[in-house]
C-alpha positions as protocol buffer text, in pm:
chain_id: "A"
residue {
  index: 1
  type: UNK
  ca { x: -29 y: -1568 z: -13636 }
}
residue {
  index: 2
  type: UNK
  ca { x: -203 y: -1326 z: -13814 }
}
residue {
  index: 3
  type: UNK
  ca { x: -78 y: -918 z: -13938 }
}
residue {
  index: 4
  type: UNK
  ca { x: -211 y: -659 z: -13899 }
}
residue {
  index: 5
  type: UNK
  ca { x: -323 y: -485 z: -14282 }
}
residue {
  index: 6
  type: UNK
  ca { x: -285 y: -162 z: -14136 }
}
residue {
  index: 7
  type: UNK
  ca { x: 120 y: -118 z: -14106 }
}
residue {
  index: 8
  type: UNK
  ca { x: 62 y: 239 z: -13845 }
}
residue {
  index: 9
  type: UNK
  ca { x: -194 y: 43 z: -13645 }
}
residue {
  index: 10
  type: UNK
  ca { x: 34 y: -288 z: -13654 }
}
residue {
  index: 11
  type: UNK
  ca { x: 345 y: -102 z: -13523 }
}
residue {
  index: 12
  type: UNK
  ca { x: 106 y: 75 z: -13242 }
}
residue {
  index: 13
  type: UNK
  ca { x: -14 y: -230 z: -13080 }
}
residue {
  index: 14
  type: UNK
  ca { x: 309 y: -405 z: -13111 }
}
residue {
  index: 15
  type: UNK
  ca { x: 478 y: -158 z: -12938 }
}
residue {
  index: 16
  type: UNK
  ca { x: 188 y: -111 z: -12657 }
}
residue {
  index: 17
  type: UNK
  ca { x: 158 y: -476 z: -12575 }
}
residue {
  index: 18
  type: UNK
  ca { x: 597 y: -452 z: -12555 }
}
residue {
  index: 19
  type: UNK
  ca { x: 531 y: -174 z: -12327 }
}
residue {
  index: 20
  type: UNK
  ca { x: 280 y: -370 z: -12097 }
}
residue {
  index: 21
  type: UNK
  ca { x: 560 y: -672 z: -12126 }
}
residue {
  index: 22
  type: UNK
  ca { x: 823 y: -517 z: -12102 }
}
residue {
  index: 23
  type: UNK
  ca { x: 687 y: -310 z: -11728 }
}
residue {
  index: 24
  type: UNK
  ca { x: 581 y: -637 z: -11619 }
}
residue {
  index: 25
  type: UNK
  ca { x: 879 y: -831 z: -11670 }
}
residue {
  index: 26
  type: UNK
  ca { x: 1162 y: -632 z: -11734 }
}
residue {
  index: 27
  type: UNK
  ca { x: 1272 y: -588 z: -12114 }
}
residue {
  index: 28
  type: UNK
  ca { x: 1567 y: -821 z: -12106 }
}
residue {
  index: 29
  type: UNK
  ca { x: 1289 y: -1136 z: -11974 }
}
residue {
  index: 30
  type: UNK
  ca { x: 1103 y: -1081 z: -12293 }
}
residue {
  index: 31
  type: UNK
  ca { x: 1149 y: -1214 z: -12634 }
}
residue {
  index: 32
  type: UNK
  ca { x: 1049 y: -1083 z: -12945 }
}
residue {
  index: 33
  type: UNK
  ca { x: 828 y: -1393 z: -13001 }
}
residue {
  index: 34
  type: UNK
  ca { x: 618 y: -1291 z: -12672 }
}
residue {
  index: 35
  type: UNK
  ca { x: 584 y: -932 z: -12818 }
}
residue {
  index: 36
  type: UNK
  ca { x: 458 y: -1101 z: -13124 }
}
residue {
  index: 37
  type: UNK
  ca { x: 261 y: -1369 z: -12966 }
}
residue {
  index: 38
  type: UNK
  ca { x: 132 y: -1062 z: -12732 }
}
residue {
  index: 39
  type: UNK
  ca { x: 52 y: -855 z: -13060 }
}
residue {
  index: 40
  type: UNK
  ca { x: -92 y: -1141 z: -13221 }
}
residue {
  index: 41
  type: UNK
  ca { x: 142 y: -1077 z: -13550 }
}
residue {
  index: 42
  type: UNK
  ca { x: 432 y: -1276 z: -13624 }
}
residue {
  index: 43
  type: UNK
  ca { x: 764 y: -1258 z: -13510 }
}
residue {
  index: 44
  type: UNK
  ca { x: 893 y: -1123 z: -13850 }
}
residue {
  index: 45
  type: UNK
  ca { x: 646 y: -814 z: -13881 }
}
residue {
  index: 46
  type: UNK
  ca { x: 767 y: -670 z: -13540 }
}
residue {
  index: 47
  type: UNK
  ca { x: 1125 y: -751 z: -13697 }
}
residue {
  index: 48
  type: UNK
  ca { x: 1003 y: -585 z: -14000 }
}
residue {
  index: 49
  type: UNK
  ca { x: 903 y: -264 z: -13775 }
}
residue {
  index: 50
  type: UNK
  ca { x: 1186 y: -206 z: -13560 }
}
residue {
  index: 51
  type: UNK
  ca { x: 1477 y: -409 z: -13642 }
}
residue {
  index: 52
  type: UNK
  ca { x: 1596 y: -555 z: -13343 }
}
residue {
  index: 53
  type: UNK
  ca { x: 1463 y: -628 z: -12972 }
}
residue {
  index: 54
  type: UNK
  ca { x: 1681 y: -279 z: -12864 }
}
residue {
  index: 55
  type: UNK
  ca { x: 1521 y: -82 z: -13190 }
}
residue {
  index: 56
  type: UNK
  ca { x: 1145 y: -215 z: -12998 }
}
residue {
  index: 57
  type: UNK
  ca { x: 1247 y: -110 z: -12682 }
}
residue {
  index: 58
  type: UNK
  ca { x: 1412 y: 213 z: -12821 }
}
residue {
  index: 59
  type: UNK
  ca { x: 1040 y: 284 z: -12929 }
}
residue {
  index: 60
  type: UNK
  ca { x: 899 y: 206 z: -12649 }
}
residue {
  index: 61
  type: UNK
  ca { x: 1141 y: 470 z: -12456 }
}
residue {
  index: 62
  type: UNK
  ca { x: 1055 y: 706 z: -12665 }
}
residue {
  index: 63
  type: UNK
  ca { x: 665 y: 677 z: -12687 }
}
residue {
  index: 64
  type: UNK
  ca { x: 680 y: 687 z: -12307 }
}
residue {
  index: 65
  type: UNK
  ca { x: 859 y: 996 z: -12286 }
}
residue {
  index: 66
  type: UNK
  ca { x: 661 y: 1151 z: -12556 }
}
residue {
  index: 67
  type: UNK
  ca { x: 348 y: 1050 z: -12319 }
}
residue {
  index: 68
  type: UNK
  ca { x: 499 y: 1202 z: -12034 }
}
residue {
  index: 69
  type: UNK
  ca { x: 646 y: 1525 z: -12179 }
}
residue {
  index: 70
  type: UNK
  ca { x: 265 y: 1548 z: -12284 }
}
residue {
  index: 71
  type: UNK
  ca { x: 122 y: 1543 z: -11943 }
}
residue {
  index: 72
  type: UNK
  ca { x: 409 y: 1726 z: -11794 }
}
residue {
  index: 73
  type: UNK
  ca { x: 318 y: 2045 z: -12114 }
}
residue {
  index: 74
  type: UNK
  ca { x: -64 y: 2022 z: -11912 }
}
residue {
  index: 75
  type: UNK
  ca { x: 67 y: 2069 z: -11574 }
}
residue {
  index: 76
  type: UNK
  ca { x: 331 y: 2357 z: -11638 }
}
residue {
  index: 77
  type: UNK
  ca { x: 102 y: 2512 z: -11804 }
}
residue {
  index: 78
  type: UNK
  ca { x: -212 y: 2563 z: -11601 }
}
residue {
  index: 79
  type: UNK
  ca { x: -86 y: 2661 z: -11276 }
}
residue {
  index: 80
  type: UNK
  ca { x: -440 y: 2614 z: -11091 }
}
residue {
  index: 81
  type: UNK
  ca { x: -318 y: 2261 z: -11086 }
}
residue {
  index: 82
  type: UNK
  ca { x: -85 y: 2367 z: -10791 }
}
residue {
  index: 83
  type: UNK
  ca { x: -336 y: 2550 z: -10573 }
}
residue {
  index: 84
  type: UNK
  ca { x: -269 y: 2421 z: -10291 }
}
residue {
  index: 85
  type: UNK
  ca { x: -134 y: 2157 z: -10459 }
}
residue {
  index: 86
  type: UNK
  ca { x: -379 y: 1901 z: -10256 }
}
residue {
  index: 87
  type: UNK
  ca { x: -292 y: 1590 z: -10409 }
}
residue {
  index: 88
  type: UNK
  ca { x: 97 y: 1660 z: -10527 }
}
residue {
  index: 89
  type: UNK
  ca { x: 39 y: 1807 z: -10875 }
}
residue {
  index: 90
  type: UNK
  ca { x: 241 y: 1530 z: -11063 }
}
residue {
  index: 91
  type: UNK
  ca { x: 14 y: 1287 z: -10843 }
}
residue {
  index: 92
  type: UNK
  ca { x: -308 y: 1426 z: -11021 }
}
residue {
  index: 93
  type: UNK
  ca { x: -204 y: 1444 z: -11396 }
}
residue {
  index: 94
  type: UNK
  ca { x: -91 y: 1093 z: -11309 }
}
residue {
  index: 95
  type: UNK
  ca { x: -462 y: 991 z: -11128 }
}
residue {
  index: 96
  type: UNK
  ca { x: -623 y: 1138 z: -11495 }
}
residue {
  index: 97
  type: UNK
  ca { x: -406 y: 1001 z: -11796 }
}
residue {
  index: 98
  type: UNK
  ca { x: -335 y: 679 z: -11621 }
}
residue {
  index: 99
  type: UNK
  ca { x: -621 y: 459 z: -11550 }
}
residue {
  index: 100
  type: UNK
  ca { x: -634 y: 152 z: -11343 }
}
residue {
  index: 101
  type: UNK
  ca { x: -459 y: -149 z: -11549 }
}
residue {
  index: 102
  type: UNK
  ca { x: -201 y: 119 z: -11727 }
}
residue {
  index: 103
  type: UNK
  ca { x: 144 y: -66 z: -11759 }
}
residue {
  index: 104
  type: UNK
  ca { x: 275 y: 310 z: -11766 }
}
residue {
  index: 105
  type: UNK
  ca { x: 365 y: 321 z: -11415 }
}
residue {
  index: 106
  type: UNK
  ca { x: 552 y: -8 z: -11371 }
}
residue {
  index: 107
  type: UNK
  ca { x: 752 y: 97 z: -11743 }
}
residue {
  index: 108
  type: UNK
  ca { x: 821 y: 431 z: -11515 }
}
residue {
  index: 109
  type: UNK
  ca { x: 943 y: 236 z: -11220 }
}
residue {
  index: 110
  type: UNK
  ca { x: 1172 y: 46 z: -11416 }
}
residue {
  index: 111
  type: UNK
  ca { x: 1334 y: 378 z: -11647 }
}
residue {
  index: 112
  type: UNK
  ca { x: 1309 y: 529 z: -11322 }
}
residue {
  index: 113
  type: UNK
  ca { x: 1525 y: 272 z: -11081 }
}
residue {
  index: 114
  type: UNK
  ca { x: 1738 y: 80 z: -11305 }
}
residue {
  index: 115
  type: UNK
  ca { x: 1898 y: 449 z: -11474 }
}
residue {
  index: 116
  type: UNK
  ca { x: 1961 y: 456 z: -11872 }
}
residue {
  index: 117
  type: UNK
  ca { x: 1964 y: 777 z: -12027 }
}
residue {
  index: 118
  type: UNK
  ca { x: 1585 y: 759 z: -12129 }
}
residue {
  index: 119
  type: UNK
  ca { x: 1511 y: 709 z: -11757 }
}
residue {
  index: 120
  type: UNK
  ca { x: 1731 y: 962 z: -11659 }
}
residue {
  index: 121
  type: UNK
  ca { x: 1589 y: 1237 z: -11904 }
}
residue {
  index: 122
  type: UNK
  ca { x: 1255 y: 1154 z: -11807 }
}
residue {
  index: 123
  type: UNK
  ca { x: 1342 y: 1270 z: -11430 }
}
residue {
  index: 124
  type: UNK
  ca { x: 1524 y: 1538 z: -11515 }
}
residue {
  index: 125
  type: UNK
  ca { x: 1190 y: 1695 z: -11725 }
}
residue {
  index: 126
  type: UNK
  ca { x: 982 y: 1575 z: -11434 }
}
residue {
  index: 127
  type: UNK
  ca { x: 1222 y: 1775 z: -11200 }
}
residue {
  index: 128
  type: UNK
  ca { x: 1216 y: 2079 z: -11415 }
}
residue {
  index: 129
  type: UNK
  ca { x: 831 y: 2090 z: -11417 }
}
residue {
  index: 130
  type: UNK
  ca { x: 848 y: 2056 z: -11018 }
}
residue {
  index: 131
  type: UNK
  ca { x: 1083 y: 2375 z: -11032 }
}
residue {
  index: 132
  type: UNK
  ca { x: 853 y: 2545 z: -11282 }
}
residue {
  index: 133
  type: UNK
  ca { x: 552 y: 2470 z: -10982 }
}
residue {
  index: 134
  type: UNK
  ca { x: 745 y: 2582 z: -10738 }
}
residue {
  index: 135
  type: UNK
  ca { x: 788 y: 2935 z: -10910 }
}
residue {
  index: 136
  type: UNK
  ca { x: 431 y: 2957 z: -11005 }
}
residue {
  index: 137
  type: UNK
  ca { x: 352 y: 2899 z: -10644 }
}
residue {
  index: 138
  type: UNK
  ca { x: 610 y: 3134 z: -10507 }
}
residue {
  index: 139
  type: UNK
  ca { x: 498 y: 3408 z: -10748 }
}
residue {
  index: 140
  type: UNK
  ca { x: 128 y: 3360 z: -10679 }
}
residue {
  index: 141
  type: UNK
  ca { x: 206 y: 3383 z: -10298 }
}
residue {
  index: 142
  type: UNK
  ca { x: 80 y: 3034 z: -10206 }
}
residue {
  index: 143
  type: UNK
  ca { x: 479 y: 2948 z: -10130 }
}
residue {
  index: 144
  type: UNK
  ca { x: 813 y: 3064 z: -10025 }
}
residue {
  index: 145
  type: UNK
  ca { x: 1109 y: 2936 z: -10214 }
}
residue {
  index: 146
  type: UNK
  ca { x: 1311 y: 2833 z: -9935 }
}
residue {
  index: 147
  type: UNK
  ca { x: 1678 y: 2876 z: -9875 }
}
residue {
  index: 148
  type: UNK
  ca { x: 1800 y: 2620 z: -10088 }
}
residue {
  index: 149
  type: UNK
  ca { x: 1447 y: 2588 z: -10383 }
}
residue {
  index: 150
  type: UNK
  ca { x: 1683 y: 2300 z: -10607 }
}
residue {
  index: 151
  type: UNK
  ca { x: 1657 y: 2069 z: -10303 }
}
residue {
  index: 152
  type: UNK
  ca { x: 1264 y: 2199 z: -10196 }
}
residue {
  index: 153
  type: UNK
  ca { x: 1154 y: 2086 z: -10600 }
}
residue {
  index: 154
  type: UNK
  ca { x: 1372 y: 1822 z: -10566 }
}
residue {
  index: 155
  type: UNK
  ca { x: 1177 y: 1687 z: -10234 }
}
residue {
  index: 156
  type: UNK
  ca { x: 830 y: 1775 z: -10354 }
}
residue {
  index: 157
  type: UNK
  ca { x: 889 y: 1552 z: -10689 }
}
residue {
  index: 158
  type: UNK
  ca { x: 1022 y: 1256 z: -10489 }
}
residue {
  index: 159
  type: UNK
  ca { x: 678 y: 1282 z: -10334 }
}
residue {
  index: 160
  type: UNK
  ca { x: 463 y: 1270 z: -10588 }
}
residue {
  index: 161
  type: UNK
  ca { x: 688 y: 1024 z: -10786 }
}
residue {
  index: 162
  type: UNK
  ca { x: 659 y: 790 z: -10447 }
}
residue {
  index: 163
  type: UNK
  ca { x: 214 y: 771 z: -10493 }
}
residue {
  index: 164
  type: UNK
  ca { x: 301 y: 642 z: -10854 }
}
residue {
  index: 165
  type: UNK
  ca { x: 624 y: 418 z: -10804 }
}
residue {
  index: 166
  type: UNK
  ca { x: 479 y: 233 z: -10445 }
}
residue {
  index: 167
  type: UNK
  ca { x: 108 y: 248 z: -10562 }
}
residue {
  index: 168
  type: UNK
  ca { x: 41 y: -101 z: -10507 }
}
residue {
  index: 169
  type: UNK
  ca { x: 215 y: -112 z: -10192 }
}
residue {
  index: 170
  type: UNK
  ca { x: 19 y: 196 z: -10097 }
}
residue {
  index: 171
  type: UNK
  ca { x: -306 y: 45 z: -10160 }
}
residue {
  index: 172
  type: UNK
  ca { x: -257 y: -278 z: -10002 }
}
residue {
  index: 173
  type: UNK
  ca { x: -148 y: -94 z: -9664 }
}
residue {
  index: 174
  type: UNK
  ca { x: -431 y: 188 z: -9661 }
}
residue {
  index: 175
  type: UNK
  ca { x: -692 y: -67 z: -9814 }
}
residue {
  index: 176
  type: UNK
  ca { x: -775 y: 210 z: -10142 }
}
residue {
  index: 177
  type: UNK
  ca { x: -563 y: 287 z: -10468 }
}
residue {
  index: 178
  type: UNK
  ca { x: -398 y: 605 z: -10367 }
}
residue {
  index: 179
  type: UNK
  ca { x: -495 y: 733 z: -10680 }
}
residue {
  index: 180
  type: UNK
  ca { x: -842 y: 664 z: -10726 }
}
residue {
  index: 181
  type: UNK
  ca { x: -1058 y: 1015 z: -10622 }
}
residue {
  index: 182
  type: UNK
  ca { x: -1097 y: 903 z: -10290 }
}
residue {
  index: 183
  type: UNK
  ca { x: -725 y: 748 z: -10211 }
}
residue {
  index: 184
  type: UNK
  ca { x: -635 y: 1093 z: -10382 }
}
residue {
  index: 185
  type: UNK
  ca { x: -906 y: 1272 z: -10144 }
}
residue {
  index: 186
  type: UNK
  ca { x: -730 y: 1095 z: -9877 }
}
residue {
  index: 187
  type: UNK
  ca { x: -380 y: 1119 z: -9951 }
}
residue {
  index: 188
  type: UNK
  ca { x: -420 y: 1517 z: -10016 }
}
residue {
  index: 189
  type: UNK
  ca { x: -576 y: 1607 z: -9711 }
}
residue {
  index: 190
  type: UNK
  ca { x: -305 y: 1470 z: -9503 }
}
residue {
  index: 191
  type: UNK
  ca { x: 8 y: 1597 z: -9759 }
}
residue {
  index: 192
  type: UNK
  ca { x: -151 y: 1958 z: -9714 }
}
residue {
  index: 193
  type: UNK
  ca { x: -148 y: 1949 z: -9347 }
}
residue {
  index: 194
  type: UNK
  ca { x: 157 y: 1862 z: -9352 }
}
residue {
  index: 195
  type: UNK
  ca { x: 316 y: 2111 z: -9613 }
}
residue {
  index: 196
  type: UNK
  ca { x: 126 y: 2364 z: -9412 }
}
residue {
  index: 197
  type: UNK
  ca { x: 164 y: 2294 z: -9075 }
}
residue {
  index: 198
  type: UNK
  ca { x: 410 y: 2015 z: -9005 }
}
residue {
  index: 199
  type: UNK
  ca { x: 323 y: 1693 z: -8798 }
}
residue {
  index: 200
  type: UNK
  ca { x: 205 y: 1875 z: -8520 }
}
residue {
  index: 201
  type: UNK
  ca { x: -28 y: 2081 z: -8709 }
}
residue {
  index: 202
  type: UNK
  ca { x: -430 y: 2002 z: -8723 }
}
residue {
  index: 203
  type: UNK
  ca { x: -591 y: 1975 z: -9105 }
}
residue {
  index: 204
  type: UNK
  ca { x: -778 y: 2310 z: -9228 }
}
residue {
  index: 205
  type: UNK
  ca { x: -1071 y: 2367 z: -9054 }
}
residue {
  index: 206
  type: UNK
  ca { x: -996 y: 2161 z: -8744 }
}
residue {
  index: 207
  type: UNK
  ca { x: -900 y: 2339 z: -8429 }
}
residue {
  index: 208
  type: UNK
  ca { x: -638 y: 2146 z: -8153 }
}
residue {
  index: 209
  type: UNK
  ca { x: -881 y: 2014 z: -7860 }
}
């Protein structure tokens, strides 16, 4: 095993190569040793940086949620990313700060599905931002807030959450990563039909035969 000599760079790619473990596998199926081996540092620097296993995966928590509360800052705060929200907002920050091979969204399945209060905190920012949408849209015109606009940002987040959390199941039924630009192409032009005209209603541009 060899250290890093760089102690900030050390604790960084420890605690990126947990992250990719620890979505893969589930935290409690990893050892320190396989972060380490993973790292390629010894067991006792990643001892030396965090502690414990739960003091590594408390950093790994939070460097997720710092990531996300970073994309989620973009999107509330350019609200062009909403018109006409073609792809599901979330869906596109997601497409452009998470490339192919990213362990962030199996990390965000697991927070996500198994509860914790870093997974829970994470949904409840990603649920405020899909409120904070919602109003930009409803003040710009492009939507109505509905009679009951908790449960309508509540409904539009569990969509774009669902592109991210099922991706792989996506792709292997449709035959194209649902967020690659033409999965997202694809996946956008049918979500906008919908959200304008419900299943019986024909994509912009087409008229019923």
């Amino acid at each position: 095993m060899c250290s890093a000599s760089d102690d900030r760079t050390a604790r960084a790619v420890i605690r990126d190569e947990a992250l990719r473990l620890f979505g893969a596998h589930g935290p409690d199926a990893v050892s320190v040793r396989k972060v380490a081996a993973a790292a390629g540092v010894s067991p006792g620097l990643v001892i030396h940086h965090f502690g414990t296993k739960d003091g590594l995966r408390a950093a790994v928590d939070a460097h997720v949620l710092a990531q996300f509360t970073g994309m989620l800052g973009e999107l509330t705060g350019e609200s062009n990313l909403y018109a006409p929200r073609a792809a599901g907002s979330l869906t596109e920050v997601f497409a452009r700060y998470l490339p192919a091979g990213s362990p962030m969204p199996d990390y965000l399945r697991r927070l996500l599905l198994e509860g914790g209060e870093t997974g829970l905190r994470l949904f409840s920012q990603l649920y405020q931002a899909s409120r904070m949408a919602m109003d930009a849209m409803v003040t710009a015109g492009m939507a109505v807030p509905g009679t009951d606009p908790a449960v309508r940002a509540a409904i539009l987040l569990c969509n774009d959450l669902v592109v991210l959390l099922l991706r792989e199941q996506i792709a292997l039924v449709l035959g194209e990563d649902p967020l690659s630009p033409a999965g997202l192409a694809r996946w956008g032009n049918e979500l906008l039909t919908i959200y304008a005209a419900g299943l019986l209603g024909q994509p912009p541009g087409e008229e019923r035969g």
